[in-house]
Backbone bond lengths (Angstrom), bond angles and torsions (degrees), N, CA, C in turn:
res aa  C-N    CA-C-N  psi(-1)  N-CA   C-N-CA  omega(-1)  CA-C   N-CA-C  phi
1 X - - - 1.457 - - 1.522 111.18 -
2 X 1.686 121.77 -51.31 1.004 96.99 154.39 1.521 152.56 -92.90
3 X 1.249 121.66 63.69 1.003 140.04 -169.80 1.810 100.52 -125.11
4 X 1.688 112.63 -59.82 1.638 125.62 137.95 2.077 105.78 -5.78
5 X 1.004 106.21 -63.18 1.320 113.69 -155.53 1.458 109.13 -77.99
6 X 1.519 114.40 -45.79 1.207 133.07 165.71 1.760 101.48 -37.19
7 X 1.528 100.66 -84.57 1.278 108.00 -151.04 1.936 107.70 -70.51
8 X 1.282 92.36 0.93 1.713 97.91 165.89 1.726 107.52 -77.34
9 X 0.972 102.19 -53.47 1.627 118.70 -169.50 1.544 97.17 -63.69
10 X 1.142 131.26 -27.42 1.462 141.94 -173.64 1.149 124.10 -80.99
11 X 1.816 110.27 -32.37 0.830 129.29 156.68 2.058 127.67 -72.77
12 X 1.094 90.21 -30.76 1.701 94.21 -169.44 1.841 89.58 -91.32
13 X 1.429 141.56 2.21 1.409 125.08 161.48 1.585 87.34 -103.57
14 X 1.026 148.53 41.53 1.514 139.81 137.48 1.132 128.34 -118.80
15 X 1.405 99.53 -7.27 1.470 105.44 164.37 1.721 120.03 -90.20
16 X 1.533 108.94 -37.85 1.334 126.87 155.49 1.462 114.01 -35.11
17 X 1.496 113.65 -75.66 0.988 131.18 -175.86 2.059 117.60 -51.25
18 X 1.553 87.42 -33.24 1.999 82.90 170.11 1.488 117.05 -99.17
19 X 1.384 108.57 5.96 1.478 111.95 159.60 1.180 130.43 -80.92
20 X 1.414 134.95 -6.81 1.458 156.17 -170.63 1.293 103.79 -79.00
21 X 1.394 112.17 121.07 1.492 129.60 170.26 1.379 97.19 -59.57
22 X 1.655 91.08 160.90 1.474 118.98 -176.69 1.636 112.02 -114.04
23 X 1.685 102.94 6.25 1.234 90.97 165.82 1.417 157.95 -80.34
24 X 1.202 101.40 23.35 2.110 109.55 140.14 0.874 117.33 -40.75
25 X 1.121 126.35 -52.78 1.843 123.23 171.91 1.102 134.24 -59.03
26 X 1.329 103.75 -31.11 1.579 103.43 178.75 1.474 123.01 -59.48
27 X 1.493 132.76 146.46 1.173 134.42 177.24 1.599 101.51 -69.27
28 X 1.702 108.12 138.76 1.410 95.47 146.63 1.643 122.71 -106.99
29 X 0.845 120.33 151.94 2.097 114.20 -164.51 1.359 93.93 -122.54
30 X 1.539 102.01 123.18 1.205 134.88 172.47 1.538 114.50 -37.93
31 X 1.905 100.76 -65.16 1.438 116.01 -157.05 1.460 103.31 -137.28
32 X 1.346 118.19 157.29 1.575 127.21 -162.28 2.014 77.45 -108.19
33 X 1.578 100.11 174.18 1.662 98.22 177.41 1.765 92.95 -173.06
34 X 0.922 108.33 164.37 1.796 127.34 153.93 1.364 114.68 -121.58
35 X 1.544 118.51 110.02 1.470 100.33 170.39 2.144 94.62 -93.41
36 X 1.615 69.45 151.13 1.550 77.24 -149.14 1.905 88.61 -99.83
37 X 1.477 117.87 -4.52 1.459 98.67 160.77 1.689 93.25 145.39
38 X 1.638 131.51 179.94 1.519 119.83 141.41 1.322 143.80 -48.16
39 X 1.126 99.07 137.72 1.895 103.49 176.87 1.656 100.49 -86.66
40 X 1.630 94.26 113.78 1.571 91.77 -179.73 1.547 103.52 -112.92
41 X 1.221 117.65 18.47 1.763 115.72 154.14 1.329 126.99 -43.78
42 X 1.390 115.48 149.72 1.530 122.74 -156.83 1.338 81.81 -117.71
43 X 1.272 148.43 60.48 1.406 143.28 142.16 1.828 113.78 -91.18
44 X 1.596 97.97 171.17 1.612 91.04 171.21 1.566 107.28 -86.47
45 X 0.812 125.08 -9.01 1.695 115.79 171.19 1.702 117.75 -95.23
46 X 1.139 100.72 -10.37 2.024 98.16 -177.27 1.159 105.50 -79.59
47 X 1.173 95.49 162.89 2.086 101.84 159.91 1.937 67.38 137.08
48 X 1.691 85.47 175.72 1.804 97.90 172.03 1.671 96.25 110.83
49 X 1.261 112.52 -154.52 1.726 121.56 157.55 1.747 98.37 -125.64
50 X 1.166 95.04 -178.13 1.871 112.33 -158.63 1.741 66.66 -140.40
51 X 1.742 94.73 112.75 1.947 116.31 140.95 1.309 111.93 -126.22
52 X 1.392 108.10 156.62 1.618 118.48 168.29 1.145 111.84 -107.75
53 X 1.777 128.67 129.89 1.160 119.93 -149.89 1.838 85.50 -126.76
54 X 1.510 94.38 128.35 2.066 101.29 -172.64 1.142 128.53 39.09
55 X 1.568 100.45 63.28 1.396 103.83 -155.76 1.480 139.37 -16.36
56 X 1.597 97.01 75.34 1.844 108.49 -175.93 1.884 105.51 -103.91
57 X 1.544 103.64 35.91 1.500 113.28 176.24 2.057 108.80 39.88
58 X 1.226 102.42 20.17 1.760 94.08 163.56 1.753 106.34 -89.64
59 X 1.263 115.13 149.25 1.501 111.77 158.93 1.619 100.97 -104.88
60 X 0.853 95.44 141.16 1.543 128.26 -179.81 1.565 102.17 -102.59
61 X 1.547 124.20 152.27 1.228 122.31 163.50 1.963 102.99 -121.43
62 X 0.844 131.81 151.43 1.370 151.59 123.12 1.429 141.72 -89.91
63 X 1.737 126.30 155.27 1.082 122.32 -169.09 1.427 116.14 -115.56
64 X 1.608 100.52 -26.83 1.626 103.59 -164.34 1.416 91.02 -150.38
65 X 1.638 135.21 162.79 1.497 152.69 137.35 1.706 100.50 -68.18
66 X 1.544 92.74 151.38 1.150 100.55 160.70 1.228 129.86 -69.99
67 X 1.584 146.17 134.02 1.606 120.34 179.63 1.000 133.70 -38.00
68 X 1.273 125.53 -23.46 1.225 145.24 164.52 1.453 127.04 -52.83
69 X 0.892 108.74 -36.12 1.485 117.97 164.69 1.096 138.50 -59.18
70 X 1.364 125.33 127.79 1.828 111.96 -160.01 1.674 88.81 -108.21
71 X 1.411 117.38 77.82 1.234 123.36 -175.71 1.018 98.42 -132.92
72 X 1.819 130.80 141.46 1.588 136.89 174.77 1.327 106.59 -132.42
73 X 1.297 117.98 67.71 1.319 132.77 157.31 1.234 118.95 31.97
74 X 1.919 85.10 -73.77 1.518 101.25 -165.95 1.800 119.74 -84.57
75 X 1.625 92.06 -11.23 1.624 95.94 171.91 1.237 120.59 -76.06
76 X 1.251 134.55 -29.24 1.590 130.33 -155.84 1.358 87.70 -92.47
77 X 1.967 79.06 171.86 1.905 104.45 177.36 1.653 91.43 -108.77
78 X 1.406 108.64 146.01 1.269 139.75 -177.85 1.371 122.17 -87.44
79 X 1.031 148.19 130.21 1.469 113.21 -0.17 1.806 98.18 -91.23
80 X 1.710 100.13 157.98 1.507 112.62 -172.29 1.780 93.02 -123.75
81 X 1.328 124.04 172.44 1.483 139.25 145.09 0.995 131.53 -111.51
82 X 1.423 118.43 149.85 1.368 130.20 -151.66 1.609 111.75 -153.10
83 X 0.993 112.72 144.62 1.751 118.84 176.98 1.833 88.22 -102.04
84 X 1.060 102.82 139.18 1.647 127.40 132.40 1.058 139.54 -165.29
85 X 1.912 104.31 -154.83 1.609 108.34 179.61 1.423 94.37 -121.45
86 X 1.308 102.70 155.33 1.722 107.93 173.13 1.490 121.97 -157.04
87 X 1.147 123.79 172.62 1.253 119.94 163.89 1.475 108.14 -134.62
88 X 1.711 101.62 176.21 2.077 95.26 171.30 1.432 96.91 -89.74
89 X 0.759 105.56 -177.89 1.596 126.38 -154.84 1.907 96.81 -139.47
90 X 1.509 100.54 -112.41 1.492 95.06 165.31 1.432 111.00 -139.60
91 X 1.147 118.57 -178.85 1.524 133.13 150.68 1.223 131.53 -115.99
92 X 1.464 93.89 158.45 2.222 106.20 -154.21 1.623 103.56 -143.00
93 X 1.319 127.21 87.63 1.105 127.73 -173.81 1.779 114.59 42.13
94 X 1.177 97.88 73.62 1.902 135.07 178.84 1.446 99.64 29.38
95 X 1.695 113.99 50.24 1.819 122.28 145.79 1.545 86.54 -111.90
96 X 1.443 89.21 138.25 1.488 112.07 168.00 1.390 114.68 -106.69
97 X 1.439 119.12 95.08 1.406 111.29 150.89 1.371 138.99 -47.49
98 X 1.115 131.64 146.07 1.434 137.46 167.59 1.917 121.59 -120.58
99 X 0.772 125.44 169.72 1.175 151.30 141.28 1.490 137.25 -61.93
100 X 1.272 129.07 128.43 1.539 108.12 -169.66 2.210 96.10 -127.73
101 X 1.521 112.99 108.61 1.368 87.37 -157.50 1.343 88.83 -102.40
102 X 1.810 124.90 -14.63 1.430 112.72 152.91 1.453 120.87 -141.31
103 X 1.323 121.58 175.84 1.621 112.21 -169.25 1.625 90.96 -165.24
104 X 1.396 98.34 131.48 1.264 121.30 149.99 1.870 131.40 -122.79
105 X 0.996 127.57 135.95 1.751 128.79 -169.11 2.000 85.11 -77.41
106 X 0.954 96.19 145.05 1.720 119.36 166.35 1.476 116.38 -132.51
């Protein structure tokens, strides 16, 4: 009988135990955004893409995705949404670059 009891109890921490989310992994994302497409301005500071980050009406520029990103620039239709994380980067005659350190499409 107790052996019954054992392998009951043995059983219900493996069942416990394979019910446990895996969410550690999951990203959490800072900021919602639209990149709204390329900056095809002929200035010395344009070029990059143009996103709007929570919609607080700034354009932001970027240069690159992270590798990480299962994003193809050049495939999608414009404008798309996206969760991430970011930082500023710099500014170049009042375009603000950013940083993109993660991105997901929504």
């Amino acid at each position: 009988m107790k052996n019954y009891i054992i392998y009951f109890m043995l059983g219900i921490v493996v069942v416990v135990a394979a019910c446990q989310s895996d969410d550690e992994d999951e990203t959490i994302y800072e900021s919602t955004a639209v990149i709204m497409g390329a900056d095809v301005a002929m200035c010395a500071c344009c070029g990059g893409f143009v996103i709007v980050i929570d919609d607080d009406g700034i354009d932001y520029r970027f240069e690159v995705l992270p590798e990480a990103a299962n994003i193809d620039l050049s495939e999608v239709t414009y404008p798309f949404a996206v969760k991430l994380n970011w930082h500023t980067d710099r500014e170049c005659a009042l375009i603000n670059y950013i940083t993109i350190d993660e991105i997901e499409r929504y």
